[in-house]
VMD Tcl script that draws the C-alpha trace (Angstrom):
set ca {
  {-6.60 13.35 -17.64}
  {-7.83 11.02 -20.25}
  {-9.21 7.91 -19.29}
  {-11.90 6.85 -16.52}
  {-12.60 6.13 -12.71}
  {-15.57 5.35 -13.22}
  {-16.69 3.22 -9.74}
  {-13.89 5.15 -7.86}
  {-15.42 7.58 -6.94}
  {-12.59 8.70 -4.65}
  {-10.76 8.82 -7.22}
  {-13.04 10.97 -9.10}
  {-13.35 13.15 -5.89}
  {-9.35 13.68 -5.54}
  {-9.00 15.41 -9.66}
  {-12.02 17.15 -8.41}
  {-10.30 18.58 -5.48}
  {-7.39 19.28 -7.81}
  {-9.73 21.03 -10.52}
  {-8.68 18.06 -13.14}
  {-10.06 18.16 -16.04}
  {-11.60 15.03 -17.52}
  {-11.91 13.39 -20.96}
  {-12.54 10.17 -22.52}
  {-9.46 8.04 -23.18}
  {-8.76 7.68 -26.58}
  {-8.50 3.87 -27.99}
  {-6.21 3.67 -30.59}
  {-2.79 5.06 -31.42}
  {-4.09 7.46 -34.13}
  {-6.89 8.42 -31.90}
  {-4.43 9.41 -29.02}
  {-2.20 11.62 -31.34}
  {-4.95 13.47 -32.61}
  {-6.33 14.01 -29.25}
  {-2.44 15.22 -27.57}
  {-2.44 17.36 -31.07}
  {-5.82 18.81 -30.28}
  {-5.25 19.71 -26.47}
  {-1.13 20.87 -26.82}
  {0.23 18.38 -24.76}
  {4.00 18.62 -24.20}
  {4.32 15.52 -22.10}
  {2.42 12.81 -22.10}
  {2.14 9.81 -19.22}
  {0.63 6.83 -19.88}
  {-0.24 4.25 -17.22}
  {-2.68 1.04 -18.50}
  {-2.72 -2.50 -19.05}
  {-5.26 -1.93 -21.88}
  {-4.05 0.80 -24.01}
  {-2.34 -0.74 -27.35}
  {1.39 -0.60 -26.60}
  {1.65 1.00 -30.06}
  {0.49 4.04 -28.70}
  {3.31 4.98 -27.13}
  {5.96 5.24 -29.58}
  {2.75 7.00 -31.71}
  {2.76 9.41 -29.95}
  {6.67 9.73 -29.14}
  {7.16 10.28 -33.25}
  {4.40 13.15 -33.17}
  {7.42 15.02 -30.84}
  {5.18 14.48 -27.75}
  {7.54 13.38 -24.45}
  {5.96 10.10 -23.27}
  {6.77 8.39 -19.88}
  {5.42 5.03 -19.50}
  {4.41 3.79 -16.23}
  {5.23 -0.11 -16.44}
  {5.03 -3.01 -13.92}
  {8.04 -5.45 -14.72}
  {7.04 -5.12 -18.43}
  {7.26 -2.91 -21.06}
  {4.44 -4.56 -23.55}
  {6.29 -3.87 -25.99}
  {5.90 0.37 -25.37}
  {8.88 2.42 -27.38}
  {8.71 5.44 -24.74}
  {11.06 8.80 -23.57}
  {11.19 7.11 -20.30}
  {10.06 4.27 -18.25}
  {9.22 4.49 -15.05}
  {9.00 0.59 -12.46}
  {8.38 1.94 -9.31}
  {8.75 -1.78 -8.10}
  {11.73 -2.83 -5.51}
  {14.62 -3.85 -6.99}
  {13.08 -3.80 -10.25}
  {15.62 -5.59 -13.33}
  {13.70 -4.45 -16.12}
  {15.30 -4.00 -19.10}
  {15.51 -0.74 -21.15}
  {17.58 1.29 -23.76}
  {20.61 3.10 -21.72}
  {19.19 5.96 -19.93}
  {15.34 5.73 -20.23}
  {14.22 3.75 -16.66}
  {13.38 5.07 -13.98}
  {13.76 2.32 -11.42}
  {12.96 1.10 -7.68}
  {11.12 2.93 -5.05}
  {13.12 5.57 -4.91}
  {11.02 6.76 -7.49}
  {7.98 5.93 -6.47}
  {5.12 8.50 -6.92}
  {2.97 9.99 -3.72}
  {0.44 12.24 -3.59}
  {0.47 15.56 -1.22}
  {-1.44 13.80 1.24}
  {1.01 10.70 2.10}
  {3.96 13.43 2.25}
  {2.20 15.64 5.08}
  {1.49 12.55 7.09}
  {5.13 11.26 6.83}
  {6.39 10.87 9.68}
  {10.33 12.74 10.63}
  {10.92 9.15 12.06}
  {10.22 4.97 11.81}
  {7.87 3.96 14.29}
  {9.34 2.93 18.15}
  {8.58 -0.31 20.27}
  {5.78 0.70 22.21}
  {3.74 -2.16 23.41}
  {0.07 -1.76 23.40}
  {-3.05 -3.64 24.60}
  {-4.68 -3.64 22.04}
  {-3.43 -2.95 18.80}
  {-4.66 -0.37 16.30}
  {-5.29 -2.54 12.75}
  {-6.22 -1.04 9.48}
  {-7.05 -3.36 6.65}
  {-7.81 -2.33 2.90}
  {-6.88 -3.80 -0.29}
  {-7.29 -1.21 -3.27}
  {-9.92 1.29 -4.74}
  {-12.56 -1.56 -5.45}
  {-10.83 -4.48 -3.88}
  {-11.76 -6.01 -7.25}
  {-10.63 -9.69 -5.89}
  {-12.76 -9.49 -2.87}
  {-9.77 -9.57 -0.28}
  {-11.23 -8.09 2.63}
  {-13.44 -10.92 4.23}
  {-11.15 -13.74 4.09}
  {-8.18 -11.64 5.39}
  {-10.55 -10.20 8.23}
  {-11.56 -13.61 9.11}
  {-7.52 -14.49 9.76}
  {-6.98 -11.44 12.17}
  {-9.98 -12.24 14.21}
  {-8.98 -16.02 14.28}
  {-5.62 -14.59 15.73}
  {-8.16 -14.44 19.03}
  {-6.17 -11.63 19.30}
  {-7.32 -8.16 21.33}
  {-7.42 -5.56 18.27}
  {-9.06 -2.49 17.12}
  {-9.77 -2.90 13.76}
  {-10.87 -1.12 10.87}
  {-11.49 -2.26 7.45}
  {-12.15 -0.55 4.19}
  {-14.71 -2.51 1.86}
  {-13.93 -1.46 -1.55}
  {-17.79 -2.61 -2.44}
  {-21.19 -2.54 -1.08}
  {-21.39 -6.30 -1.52}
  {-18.07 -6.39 0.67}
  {-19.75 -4.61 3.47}
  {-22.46 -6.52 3.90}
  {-20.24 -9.65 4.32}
  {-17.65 -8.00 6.71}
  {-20.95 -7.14 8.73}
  {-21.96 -10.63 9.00}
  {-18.39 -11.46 10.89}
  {-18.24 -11.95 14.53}
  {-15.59 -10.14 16.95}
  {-14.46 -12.33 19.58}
  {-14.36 -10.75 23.16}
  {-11.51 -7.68 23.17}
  {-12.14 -7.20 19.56}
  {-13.58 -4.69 17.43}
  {-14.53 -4.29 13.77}
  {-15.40 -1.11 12.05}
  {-16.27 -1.23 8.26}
  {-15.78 1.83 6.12}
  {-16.37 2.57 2.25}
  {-13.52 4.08 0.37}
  {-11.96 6.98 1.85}
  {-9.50 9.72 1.07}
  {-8.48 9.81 4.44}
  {-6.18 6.53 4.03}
  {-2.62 8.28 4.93}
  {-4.22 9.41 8.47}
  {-5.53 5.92 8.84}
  {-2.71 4.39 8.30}
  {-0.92 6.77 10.18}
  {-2.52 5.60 13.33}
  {-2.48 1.89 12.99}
  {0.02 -0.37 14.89}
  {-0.16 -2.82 11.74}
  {-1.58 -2.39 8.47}
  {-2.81 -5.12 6.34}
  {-3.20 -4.53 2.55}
  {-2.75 -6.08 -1.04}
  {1.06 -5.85 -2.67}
  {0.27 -3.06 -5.34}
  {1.14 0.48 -5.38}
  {0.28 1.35 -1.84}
  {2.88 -0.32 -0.58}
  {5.20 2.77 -1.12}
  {2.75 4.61 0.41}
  {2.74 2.29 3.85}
  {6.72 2.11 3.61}
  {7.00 6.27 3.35}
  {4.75 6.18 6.45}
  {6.43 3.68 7.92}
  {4.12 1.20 8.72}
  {4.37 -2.11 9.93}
  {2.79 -3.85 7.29}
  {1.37 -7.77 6.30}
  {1.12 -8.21 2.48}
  {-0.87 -10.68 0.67}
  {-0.26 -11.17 -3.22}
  {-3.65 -10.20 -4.66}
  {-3.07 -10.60 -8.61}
  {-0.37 -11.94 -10.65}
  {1.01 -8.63 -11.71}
  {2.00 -7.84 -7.97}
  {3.76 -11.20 -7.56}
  {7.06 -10.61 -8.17}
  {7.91 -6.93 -6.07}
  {5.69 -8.97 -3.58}
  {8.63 -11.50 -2.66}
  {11.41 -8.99 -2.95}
  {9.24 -6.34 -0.66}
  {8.71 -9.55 1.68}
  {13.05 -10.83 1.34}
  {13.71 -7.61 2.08}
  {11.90 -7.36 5.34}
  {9.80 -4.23 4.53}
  {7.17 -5.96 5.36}
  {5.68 -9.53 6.49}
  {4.10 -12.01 3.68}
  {0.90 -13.67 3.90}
  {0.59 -15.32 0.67}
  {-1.05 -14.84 -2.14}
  {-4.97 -14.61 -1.82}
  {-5.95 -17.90 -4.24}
  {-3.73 -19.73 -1.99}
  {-5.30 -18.49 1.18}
  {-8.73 -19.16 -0.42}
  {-7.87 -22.65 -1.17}
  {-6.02 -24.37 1.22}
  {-6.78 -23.50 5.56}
  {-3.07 -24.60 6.17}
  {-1.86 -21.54 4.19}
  {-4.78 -19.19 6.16}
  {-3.61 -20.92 9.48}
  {0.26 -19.66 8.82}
  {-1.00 -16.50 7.55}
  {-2.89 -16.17 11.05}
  {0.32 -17.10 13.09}
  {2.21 -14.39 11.08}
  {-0.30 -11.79 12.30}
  {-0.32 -13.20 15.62}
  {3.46 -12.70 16.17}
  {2.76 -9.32 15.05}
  {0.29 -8.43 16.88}
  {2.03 -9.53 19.60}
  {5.02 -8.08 19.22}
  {5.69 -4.30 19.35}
  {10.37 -5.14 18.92}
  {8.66 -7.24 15.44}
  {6.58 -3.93 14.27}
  {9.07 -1.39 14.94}
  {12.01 -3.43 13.13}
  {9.35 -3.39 9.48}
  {8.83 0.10 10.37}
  {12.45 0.92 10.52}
  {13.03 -1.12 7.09}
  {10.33 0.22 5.21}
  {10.67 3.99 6.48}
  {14.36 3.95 5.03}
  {13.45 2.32 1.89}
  {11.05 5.29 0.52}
  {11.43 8.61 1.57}
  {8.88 10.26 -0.37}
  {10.80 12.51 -2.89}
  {9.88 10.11 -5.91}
  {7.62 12.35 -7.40}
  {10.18 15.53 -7.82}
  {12.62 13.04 -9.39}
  {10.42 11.76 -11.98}
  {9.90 15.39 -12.79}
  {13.18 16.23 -12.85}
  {14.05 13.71 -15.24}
  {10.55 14.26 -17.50}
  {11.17 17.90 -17.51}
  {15.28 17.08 -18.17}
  {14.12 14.90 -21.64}
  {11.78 17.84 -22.64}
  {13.96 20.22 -22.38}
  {16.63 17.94 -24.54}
  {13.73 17.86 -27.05}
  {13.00 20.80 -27.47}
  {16.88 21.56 -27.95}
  {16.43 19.09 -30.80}
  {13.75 20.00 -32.63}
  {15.39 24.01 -32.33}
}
mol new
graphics top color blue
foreach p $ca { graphics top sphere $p radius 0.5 }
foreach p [lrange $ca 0 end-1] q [lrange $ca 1 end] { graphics top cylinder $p $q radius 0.2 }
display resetview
């Protein structure tokens, strides 16, 4: 791996675990050539806002397969493949070279093993099992505002949150249960596919986890974090995989747009026939083989490269 993770350090922890090596991401086009030259790289992914989109097609001319992990947009990136893991994606490509929707969507090991053979049932509870998290870092600070709406649902829940910062936990700490509630605060954890395993709902940003909750087939509520998520937001929401909150600026902003974000958790919360109908949606939509097609189809353009080049 070339790049960093640095203040992820689950992240870190998970190449670790794989025995991944590594190294500083190189910064410019020329830079990233020599480097693929220098460590034999066959294939090459790339997956960054920052990197110059030059790189790409760089690299593709020094015979090196690229595959492009894009969000909606190119940049401009002249790669072997593209891969938009978002729903109903329309991005535009040269004939044969996207990858598209969620039936591509990548998941690690982890997800897989916890998937379950079937979309949740209708089984009232009590007191519902919440899980709330919103990325490695939770960079926009999600966590106590959306906390604050599902205690103000009054609502009897269990809930767990992950703060994605120190600063984070000391604010979440700070917030009141009312009676029949419970709020446990956790750094970030690994153990996220077991968590979200065993929630009733699952509240979380609209970024790449949200193949991840639809292969495990969890009810899920969605708020629209950053602009780059707005878009496979709304078709994730109009196509009932899971429930829309908003987008967080919004819900910052204005308390009529946190008060219908509350009454859309309530009616979840409430509702066990409302759950198992996003479970059912969701489940169906991604069924967690993304990852062997996009090596099927990387390993498919290397091998037509190499036939090329012979």
């Amino acid at each position: 791996m070339f790049g960093t993770v640095a203040g992820v350090d689950w992240a870190a922890d998970q190449l670790a675990a794989r025995g991944i090596p590594r190294h500083p991401g190189p910064e410019t086009p020329e830079e990233l050539v020599e480097t693929v030259r220098r460590h034999e790289v066959d294939v090459l992914v790339l997956d960054s806002y920052e990197l110059d989109p030059a790189a790409a097609g760089a690299v593709r001319a020094a015979a090196v397969v690229t595959l492009a992990i894009v969000d909606g947009d190119t940049r401009g990136q002249d790669a072997d493949l593209y891969l938009d893991q978002n729903f109903d994606t329309d991005l535009v490509v040269p004939a044969g070279r996207l990858l598209a929707g969620s039936a591509y969507a990548l998941l690690r090991g982890e997800v897989l093993a916890a998937r379950p053979a079937a979309a949740r049932p209708a089984v009232p509870v009590d007191r519902p099992t919440v899980l709330a998290f919103f990325g490695g870092t939770d960079a926009a600070g999600a966590a106590p505002l959306l906390t604050e709406v599902l205690l103000s649902t009054g609502r009897p829940m269990a809930l767990t949150v992950v703060a994605g910062r120190p600063d984070l936990a000391d604010r979440l700490a700070r917030l009141v249960p009312a009676p029949g509630q419970t709020l446990t605060v956790l750094p970030p954890t690994g153990r996220l596919p077991d968590l979200i395993a065993a929630a009733d709902l699952v509240v979380s940003a609209a970024g790449t986890s949200t193949w991840e909750l639809c292969c495990l087939g969890a009810p899920s509520a969605l708020v629209c974090v950053v602009d780059n998520q707005r878009e496979s937001y709304h078709r994730v929401v109009a196509a009932g995989l899971a429930a829309g909150l908003g987008d967080l600026p919004t819900l910052v902003a204005d308390p009529t747009a946190r008060a219908a974000a509350a009454r859309t958790l309530d009616a979840l919360l409430g509702s066990a026939q409302h759950r198992a109908a996003l479970s059912q949606r969701a489940w169906s939509a991604v069924d967690g083989r993304g990852r062997a097609r996009v090596v099927d189809a990387v390993l498919d353009t290397l091998r037509r490269s190499v036939e090329r080049l012979c």
